[in-house]
N, C-alpha and C positions, 0 to 999 in steps of 0.2 A: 598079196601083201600090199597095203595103201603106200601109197608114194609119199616119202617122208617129206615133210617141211623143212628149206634149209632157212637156215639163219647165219646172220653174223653178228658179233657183239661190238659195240663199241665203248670203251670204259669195260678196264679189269681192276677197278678197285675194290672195297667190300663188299661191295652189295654184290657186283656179279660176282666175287670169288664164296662168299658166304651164302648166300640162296639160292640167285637164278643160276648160276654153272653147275650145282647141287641136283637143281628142281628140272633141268635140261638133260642132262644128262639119264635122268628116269623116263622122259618123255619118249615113247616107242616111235610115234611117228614123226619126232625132228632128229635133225641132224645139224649140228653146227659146223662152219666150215670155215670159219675166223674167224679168229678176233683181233680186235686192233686196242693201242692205246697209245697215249705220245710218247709216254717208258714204255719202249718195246718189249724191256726185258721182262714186265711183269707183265706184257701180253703171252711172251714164251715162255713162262714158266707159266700159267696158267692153261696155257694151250697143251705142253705138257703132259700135265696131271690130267687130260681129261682127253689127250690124245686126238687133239684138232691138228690140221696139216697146216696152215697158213695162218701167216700175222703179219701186223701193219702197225707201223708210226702213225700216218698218214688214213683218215678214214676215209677221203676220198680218192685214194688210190682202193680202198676197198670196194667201195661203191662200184669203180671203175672197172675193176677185172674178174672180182667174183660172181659167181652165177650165183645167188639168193632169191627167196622169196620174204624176206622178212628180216629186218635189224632189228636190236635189244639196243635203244639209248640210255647207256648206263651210265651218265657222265654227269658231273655237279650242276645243281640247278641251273646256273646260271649260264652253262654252257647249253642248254637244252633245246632253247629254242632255236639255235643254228644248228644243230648237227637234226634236230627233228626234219626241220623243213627241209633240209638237204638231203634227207635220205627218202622223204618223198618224192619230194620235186626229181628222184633220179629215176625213182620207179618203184620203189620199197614200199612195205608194209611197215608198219612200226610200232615196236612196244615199248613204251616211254614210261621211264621210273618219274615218279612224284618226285616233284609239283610239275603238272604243265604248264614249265616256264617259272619266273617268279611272280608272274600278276597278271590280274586278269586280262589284260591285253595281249600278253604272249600267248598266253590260253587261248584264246577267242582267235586267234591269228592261226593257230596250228591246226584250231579245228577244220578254219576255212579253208587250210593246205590240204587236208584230206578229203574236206568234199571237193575243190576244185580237181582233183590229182587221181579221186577215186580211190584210194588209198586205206582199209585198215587201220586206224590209229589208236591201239588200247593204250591206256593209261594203269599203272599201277599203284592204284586206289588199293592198301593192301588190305586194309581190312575189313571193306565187305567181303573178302573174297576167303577170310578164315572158315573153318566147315562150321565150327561149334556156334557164331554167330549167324552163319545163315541156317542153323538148325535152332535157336531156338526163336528167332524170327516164325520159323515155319510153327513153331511149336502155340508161340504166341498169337498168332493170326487165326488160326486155328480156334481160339479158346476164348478171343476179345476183341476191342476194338484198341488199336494203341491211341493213347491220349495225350502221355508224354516221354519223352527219351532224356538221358542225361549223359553226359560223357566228359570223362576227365583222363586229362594227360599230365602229368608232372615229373620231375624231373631234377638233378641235381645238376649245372652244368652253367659255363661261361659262354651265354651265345654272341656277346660282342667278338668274341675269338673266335669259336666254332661256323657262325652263320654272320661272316664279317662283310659277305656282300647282299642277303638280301634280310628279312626277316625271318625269324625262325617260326613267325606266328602263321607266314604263308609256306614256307617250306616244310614244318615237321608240324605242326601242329594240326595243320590241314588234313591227317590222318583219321582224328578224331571229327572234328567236322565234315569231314563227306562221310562219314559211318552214320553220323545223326541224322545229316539229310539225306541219304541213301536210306534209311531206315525208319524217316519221315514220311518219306515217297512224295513230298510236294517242296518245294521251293521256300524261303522264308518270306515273310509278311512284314515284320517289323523285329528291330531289337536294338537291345541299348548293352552295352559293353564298359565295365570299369577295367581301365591297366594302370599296371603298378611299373614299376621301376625298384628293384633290388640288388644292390650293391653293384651295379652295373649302370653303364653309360647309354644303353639303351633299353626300350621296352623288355621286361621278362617276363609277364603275368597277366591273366586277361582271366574276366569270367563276366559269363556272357547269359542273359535270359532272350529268349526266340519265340515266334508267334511265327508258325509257318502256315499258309495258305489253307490246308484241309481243318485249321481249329487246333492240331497237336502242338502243344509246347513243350520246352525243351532248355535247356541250357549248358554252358560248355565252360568247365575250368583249365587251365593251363597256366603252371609255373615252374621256373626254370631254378628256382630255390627252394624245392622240399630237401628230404630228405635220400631219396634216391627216384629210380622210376617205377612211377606210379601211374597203371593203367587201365581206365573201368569204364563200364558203359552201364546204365540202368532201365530199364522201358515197362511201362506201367500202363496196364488198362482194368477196368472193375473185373473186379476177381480174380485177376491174375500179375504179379510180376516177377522183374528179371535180373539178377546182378549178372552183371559176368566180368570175371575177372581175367585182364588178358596183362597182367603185368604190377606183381607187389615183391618192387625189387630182381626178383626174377623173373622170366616172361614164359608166365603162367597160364595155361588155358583154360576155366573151368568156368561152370559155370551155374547158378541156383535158381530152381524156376519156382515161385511160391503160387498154388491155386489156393483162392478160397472156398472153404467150403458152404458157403451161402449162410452165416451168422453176421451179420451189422457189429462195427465195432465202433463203440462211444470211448469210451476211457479205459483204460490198460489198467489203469489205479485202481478205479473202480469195480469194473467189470471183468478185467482179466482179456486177454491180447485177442480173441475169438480163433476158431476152428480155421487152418490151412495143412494143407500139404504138402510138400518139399520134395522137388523133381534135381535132381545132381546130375549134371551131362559133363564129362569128361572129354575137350576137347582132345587130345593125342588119341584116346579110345574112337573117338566120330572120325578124325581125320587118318584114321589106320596107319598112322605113324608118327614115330616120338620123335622124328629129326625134326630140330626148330624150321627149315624150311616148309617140312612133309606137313604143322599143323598148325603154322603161324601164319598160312594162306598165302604161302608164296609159289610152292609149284600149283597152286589151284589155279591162279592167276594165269603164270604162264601156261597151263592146261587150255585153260581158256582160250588164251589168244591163238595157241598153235591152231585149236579147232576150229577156230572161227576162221581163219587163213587157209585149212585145210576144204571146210565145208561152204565157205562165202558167210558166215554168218555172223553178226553182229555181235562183240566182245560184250563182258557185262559192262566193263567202264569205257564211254569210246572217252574220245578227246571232247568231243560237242557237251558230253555231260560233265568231265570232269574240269569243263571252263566253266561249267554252272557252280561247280563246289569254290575255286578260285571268285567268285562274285560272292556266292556268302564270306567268303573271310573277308573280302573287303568292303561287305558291308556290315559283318558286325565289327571292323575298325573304326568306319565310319557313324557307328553308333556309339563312341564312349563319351561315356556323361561324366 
């Protein structure tokens, strides 16, 4: 039997009590062996339910006495970049929940921590890491050339209260942005960005057109005043495209792949909409499971990192890339007209 991965977690709030203690828990070859939080008591009642032997107030007294290969930084953005660097700089591994850091500086800073320190540092970029998005990637690469992507996040929600210390445009919104440029495969080029401001004291709303380096374009909506959450990604090449819907209202995975079937279409009016196909991929069906963690690509993620920690191999999102995604959000800020 392969020698399991330990870990310890740090931060037992939603995220770890709702996906990654879910998604860990499945994983054969880890073991967790704490967890800490500054309420200890919802580090033990989580420890608990999932029958860990140690907890901590204090994370670096965890650091300190436990034998680990690897911590889960699960703690609010803004806490991030100090509990990251600290858990390398001790010797750890580290899988860091989105955003790394709040800006591209903290990003670029954690990266450097892990090459100087040799350190493992996945980032949880969670939605390249869904199954039903990287299957119809696959589906699509396969059948075209991509040309453009499109991605919208929206939302019902007060982020002056919710996201009172950084922006919600680098912290949550950067979800859909590293999906487009992960799913660009090049870097952006140029872009211009209009935000709005809705009933709120600070920014809520951004939409953004992109020219990334290989020619594909691209654009990205986000507002924090629709009607509830709203979550889509689009990607288009001659003769083939893609909706996928990962969130109307409830967070939904499916997905619609149209091929053409080689007729030119002029006018719908006139001509009538031309010959295609209609391919339906059922996300929970691709991910072999209906628990929101098992197909929202959250234990794929920690899947990931445990391997890459178990085998030396490289995570899909290190930190180095995912301070690339932290530069596009701040430069399509830097782009509004």
């Amino acid at each position: 039997m392969a020698k399991k991965v330990k870990v310890g977690i740090i931060g037992a709030g939603g995220i770890a009590t709702s996906v990654h203690m879910p998604s860990l828990a499945e994983i054969e070859n880890c073991e967790v062996v704490a967890i800490c939080d500054l309420h200890e008591e919802k580090a033990k009642a989580l420890a608990e339910k999932y029958g860990v032997k140690k907890t901590y107030a204090v994370y670096h007294d965890m650091l300190k006495n436990e034998e680990m290969d690897a911590v889960f930084c699960l703690v609010n953005p803004d806490c991030t970049f100090r509990v990251a660097d600290d858990c390398m700089k001790a010797g750890f591994h580290v899988m860091i929940e989105k955003p790394l850091g709040i800006n591209a500086y903290q990003a670029h800073s954690l990266a450097r921590t892990a090459e100087q320190t040799g350190k493992t540092a996945a980032v949880a970029m969670n939605r390249r890491h869904i199954p039903l998005l990287q299957e119809v990637l696959k589906k699509l690469s396969a059948v075209t050339t991509i040309t453009e992507i499109d991605g919208r996040f929206m939302k019902y929600s007060d982020i002056a209260d919710c996201w009172n210390y950084a922006s919600a445009y680098n912290c949550d919104i950067v979800h859909a942005i590293d999906f487009v440029r992960y799913a660009a495969g090049a870097e952006p080029k140029k872009a211009a960005t209009v935000i709005g401001r809705f009933n709120s004291p600070v920014d809520n709303a951004w939409s953004s057109v992109i020219e990334f380096e290989n020619g594909i374009i691209g654009t990205l909506r986000a507002n924090y005043q629709a009607s509830a959450r709203i979550h889509d990604f689009e990607i288009h090449g001659p003769g083939a495209s893609a909706y996928i819907n990962v969130g109307f209202a409830d967070p939904k995975c499916e997905a619609m792949i149209m091929y053409n079937t080689g007729k030119l279409i002029y006018s719908a009016a006139s001509a009538g909409v031309g010959d295609s196909n209609i391919e339906y991929l059922d996300g929970i069906e691709i991910a072999g499971g209906s628990e929101y963690h098992q197909y929202y690509g959250y234990k794929s993620e920690d899947i990931d990192f445990i391997n890459a920690i178990a085998n030396g191999t490289k995570p899909l999102c290190t930190a180095e890339d995912a301070a690339k995604s932290m530069d596009m959000v701040e430069m399509l800020l830097a782009g509004k007209i």
